[in-house]
VEXVEX-737136 format. One record per residue (C-alpha): z, y, x; residue number from 1; residue in one letter. Coordinates in steps of 0.02 Angstrom, whole numbers, plus 50000, padded with zeros to 5 digits. Layout:
# VEXVEX-737136
<r up="Z" north="Y" east="X" num="NUM" residu="a"/>
...
END
This chain:
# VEXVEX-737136
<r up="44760" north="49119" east="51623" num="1" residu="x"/>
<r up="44897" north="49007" east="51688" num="2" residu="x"/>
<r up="44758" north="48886" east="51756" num="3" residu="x"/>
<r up="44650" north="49011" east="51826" num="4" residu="x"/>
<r up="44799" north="49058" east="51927" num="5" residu="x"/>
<r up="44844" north="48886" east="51984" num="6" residu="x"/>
<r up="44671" north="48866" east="52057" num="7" residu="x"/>
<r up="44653" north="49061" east="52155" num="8" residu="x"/>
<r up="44816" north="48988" east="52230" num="9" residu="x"/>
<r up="44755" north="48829" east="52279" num="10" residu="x"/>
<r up="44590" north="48900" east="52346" num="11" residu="x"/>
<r up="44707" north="49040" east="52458" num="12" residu="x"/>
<r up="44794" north="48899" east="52519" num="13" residu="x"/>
<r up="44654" north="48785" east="52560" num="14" residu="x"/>
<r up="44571" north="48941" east="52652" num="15" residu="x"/>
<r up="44740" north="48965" east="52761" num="16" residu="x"/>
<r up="44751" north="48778" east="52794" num="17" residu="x"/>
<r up="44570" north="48783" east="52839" num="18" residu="x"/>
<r up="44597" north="48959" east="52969" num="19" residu="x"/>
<r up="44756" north="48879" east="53053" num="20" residu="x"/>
<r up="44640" north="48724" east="53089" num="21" residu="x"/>
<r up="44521" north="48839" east="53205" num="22" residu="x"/>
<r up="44653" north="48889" east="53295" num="23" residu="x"/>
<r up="44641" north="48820" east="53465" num="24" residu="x"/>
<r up="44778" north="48842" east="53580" num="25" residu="x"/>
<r up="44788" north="48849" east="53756" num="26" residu="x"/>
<r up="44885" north="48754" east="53897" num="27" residu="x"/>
<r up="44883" north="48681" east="54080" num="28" residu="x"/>
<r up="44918" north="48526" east="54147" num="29" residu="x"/>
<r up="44981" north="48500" east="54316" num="30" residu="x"/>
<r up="45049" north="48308" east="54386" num="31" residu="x"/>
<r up="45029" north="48188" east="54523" num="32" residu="x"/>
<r up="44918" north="48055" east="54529" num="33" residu="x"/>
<r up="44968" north="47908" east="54678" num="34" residu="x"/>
<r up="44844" north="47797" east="54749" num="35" residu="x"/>
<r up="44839" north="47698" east="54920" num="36" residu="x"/>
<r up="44715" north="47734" east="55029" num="37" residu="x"/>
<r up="44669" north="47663" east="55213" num="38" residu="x"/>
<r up="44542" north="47692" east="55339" num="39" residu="x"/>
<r up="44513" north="47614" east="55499" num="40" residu="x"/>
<r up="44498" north="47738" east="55668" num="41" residu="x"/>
<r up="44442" north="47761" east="55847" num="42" residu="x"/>
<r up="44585" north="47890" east="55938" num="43" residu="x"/>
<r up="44519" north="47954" east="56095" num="44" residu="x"/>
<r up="44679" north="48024" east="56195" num="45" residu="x"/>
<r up="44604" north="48159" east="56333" num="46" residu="x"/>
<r up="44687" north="48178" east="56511" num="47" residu="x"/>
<r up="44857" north="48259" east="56521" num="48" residu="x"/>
<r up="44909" north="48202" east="56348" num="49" residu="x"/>
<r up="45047" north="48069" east="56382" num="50" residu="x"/>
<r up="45109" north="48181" east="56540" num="51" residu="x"/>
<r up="45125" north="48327" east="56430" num="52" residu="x"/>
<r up="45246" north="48266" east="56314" num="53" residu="x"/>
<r up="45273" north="48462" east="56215" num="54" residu="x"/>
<r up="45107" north="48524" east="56212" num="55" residu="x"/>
<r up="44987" north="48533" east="56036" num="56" residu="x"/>
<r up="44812" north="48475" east="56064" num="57" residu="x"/>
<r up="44656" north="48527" east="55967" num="58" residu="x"/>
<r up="44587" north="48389" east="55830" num="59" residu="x"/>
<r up="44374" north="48337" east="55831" num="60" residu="x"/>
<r up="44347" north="48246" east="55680" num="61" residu="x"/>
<r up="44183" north="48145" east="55703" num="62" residu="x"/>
<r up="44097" north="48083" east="55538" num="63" residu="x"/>
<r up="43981" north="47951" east="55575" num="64" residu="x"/>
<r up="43814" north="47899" east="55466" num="65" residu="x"/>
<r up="43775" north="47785" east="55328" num="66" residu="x"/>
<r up="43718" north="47656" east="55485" num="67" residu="x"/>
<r up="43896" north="47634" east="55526" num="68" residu="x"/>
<r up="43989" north="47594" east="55395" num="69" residu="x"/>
<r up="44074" north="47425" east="55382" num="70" residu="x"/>
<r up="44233" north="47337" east="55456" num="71" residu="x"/>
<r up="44164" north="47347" east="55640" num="72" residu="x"/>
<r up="44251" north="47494" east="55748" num="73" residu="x"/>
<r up="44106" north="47455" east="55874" num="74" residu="x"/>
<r up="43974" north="47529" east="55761" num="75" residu="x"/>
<r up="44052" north="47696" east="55773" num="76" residu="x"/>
<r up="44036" north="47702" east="55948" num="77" residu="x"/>
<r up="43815" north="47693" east="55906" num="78" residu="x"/>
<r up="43810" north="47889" east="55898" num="79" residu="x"/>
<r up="43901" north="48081" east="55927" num="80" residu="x"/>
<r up="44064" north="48075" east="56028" num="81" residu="x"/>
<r up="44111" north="47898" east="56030" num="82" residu="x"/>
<r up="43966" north="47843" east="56113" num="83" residu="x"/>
<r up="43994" north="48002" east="56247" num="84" residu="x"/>
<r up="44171" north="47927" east="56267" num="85" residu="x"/>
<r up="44119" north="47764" east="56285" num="86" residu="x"/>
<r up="44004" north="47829" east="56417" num="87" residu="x"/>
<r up="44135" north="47885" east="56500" num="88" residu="x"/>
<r up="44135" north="48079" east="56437" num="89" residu="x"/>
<r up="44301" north="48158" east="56462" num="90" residu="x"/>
<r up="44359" north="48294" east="56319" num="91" residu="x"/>
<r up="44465" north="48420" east="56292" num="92" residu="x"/>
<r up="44533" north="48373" east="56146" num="93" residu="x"/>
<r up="44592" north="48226" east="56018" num="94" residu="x"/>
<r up="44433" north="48142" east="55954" num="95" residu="x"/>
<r up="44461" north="48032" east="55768" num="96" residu="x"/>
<r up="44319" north="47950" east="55738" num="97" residu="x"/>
<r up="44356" north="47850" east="55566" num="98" residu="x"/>
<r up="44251" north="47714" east="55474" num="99" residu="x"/>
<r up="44187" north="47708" east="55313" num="100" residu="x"/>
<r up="44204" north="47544" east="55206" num="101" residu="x"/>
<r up="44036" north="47456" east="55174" num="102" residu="x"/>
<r up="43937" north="47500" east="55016" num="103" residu="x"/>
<r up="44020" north="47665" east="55005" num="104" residu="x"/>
<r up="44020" north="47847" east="55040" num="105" residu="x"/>
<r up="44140" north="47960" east="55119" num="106" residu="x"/>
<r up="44321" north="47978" east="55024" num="107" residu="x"/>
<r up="44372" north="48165" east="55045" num="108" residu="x"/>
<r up="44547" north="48145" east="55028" num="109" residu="x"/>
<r up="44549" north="47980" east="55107" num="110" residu="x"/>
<r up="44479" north="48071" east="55288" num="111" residu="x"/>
<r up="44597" north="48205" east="55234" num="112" residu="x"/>
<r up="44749" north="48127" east="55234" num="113" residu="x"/>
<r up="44706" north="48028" east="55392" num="114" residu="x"/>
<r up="44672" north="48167" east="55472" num="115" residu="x"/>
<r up="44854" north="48242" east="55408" num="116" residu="x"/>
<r up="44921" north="48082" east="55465" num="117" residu="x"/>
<r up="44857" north="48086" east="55641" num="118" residu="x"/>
<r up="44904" north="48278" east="55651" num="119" residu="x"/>
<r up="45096" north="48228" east="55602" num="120" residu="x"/>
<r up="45094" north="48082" east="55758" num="121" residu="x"/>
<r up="45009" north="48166" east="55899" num="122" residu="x"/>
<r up="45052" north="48313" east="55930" num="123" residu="x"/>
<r up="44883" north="48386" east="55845" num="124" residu="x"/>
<r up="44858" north="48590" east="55860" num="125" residu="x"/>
<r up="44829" north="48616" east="55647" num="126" residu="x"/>
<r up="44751" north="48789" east="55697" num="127" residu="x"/>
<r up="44628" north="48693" east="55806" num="128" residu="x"/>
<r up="44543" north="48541" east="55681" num="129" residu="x"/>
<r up="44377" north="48537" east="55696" num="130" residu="x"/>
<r up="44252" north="48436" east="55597" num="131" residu="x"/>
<r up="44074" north="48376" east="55625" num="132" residu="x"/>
<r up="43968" north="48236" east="55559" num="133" residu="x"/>
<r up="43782" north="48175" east="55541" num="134" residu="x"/>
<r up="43666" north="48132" east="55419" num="135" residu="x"/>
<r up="43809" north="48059" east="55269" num="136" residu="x"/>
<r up="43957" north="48111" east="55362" num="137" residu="x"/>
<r up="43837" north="48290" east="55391" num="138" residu="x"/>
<r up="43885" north="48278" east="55221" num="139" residu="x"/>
<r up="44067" north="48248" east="55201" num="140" residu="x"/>
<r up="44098" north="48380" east="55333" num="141" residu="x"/>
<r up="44014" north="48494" east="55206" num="142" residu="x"/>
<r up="44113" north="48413" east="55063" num="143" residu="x"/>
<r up="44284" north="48421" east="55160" num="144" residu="x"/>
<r up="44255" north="48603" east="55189" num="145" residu="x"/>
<r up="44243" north="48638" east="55031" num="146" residu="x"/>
<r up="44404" north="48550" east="54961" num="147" residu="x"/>
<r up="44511" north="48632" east="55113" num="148" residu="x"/>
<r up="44422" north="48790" east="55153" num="149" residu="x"/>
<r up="44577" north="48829" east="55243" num="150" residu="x"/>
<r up="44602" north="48695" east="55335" num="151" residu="x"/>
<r up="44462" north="48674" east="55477" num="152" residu="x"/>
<r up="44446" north="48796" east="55619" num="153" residu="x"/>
<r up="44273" north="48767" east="55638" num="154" residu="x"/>
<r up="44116" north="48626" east="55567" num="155" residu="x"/>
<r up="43971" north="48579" east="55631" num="156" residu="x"/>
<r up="43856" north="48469" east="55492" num="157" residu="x"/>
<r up="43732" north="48394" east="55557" num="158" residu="x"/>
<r up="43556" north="48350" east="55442" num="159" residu="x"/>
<r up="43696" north="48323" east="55270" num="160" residu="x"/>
<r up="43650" north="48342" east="55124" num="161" residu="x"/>
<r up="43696" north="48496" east="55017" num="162" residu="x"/>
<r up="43759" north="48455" east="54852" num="163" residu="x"/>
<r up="43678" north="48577" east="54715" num="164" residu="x"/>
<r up="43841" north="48658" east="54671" num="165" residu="x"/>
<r up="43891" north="48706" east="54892" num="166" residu="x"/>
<r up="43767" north="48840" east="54877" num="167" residu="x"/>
<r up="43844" north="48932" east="54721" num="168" residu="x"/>
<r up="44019" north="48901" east="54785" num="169" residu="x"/>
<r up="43949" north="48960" east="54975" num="170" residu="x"/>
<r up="44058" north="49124" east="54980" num="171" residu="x"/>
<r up="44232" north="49005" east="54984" num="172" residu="x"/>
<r up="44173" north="48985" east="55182" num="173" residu="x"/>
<r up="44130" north="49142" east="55210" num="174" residu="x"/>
<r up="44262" north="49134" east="55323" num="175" residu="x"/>
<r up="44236" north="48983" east="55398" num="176" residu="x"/>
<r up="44139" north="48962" east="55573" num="177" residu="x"/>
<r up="44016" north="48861" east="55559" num="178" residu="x"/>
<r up="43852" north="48791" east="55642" num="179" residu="x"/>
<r up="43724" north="48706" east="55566" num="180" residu="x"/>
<r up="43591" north="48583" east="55610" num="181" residu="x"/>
<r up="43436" north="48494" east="55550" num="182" residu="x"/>
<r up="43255" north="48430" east="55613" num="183" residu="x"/>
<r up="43109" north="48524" east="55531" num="184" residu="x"/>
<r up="43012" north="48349" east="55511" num="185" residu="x"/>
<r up="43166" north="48251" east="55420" num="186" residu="x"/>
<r up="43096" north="48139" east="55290" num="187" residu="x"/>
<r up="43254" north="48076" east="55255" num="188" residu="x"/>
<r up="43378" north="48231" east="55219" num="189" residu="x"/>
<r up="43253" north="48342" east="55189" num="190" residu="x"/>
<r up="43285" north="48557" east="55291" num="191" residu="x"/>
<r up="43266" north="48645" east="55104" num="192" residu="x"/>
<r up="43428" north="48616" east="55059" num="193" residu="x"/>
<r up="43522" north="48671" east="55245" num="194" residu="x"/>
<r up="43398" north="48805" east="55236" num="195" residu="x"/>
<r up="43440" north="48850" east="55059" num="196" residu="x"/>
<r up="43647" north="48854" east="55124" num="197" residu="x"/>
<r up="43638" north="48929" east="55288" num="198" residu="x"/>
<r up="43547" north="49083" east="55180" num="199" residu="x"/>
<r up="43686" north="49095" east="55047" num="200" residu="x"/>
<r up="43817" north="49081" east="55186" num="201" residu="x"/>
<r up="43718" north="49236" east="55269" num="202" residu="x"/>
<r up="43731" north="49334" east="55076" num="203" residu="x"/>
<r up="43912" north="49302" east="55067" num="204" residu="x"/>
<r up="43941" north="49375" east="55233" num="205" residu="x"/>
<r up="43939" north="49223" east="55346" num="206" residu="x"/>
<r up="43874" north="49258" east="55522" num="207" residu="x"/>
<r up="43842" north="49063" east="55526" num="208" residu="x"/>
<r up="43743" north="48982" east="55672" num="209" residu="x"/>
<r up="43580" north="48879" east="55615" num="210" residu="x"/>
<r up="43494" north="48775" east="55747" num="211" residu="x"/>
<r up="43326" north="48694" east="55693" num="212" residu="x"/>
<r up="43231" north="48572" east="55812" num="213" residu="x"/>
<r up="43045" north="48584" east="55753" num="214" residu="x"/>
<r up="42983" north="48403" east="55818" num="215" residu="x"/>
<r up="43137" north="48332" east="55770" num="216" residu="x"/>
<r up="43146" north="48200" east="55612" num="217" residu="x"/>
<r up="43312" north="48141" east="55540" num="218" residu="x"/>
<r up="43398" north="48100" east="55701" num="219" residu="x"/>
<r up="43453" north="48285" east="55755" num="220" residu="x"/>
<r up="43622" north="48251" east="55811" num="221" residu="x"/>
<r up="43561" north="48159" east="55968" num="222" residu="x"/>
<r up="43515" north="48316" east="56050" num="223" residu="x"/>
<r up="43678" north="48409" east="55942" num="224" residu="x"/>
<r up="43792" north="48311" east="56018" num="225" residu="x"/>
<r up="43733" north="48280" east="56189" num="226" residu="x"/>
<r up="43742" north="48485" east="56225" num="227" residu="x"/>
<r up="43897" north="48536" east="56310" num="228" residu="x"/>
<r up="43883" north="48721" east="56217" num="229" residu="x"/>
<r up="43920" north="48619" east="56038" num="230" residu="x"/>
<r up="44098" north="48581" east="56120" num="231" residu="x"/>
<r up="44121" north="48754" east="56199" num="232" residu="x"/>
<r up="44080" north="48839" east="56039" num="233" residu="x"/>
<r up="44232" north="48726" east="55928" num="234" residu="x"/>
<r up="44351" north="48777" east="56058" num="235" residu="x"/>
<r up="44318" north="48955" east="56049" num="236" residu="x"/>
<r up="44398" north="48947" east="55871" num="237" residu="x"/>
<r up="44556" north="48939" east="55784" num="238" residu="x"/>
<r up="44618" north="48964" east="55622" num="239" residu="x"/>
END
């Protein structure tokens, strides 16, 4: 009897140990992780900036494409606003036109905290950033909205990609203005998936602008950014 005992208690013991094992418990982490980052820039200044030493000025953040990247500053000036500028197009507004390092994509918070850093030194209007970019940097505007929905007053992407998870999240920029833009012929960055976007941004509530140019391949932002209305429409906005 005494054994029989022994081994009911062993098994009711075992069966505990075995219950408190499934117990998962839950927790949250939150820290800081520090690393350097660096980018190299174009800064385009407009008129009245140094002899208005206390007013803000509205922020254009210009993403450039895939064909750009590298250690050359000259390469951004191939396409968009840079090559206006160099042209001699005058703006309204700060223009940052940063690089990307050869071999690589678009860092969000690397163009994020340039952009931060630019705001701090020039005098930048934070309820005035606005963000555009074409073909990869099309892309990283997307991507950048996304991780500071907050943030931007206003993006135009321009023939980016769409990432297969930016549709499900679409309704965090249901508040956002934004304006779209893609060639019906591009081979490269195929319409589906700005077409597949633009329609979820409309279901969340998103009276967003689409613009599709039906002869046009991948090279859309030509004709995007050589329309005055494109720079009329950012400064209508502000956060």
């Amino acid at each position: 009897m005494m054994n029989k005992l022994i081994i009911l208690l062993l098994m009711v013991a075992w069966s505990a140990g075995l219950n408190a094992q499934q117990v998962q418990h839950e927790g949250s982490f939150r820290g800081n992780i520090i690393r350097n980052v660096s980018a190299d820039y174009l800064l385009y200044l407009p008129d009245g900036f140094e002899a208005n030493p206390e007013a803000k000025w509205p922020l254009l953040v210009f993403l450039h494409g895939s064909g750009e990247r590298g250690n050359d500053l000259e390469k951004v000036k191939v396409h968009g606003p840079p090559k206006l500028i160099a042209n001699g197009e005058k703006f309204p507004f700060i223009v940052l036109s940063p690089q990307c390092p050869d071999k690589r994509d678009w860092d969000t918070e690397t163009i994020y905290s340039l952009i931060k850093h630019i705001a701090s030194r020039y005098r930048v209007d934070e309820s005035r950033v606005y963000l555009t970019g074409l073909s990869m940097g099309g892309w990283a505007t997307w991507d950048l909205a996304m991780a500071y929905p907050g943030y931007f007053a206003a993006i135009a992407p321009i023939c980016g990609r769409i990432d297969r998870n930016y549709p499900e999240r679409a309704a965090e920029l249901k508040d956002m203005p934004i304006w779209v833009f893609h060639g019906a012929q591009d081979n490269i960055v195929p319409i589906q998936g700005a077409e597949n976007m633009v329609k979820r941004l409309q279901e969340a509530g998103n009276p967003v602008k689409f613009t599709v140019y039906p002869d046009a391949g991948h090279d859309s932002w030509t004709e995007t950014y050589n329309n005055p209305e494109l720079y009329r429409w950012f400064m209508e906005h502000h956060r």
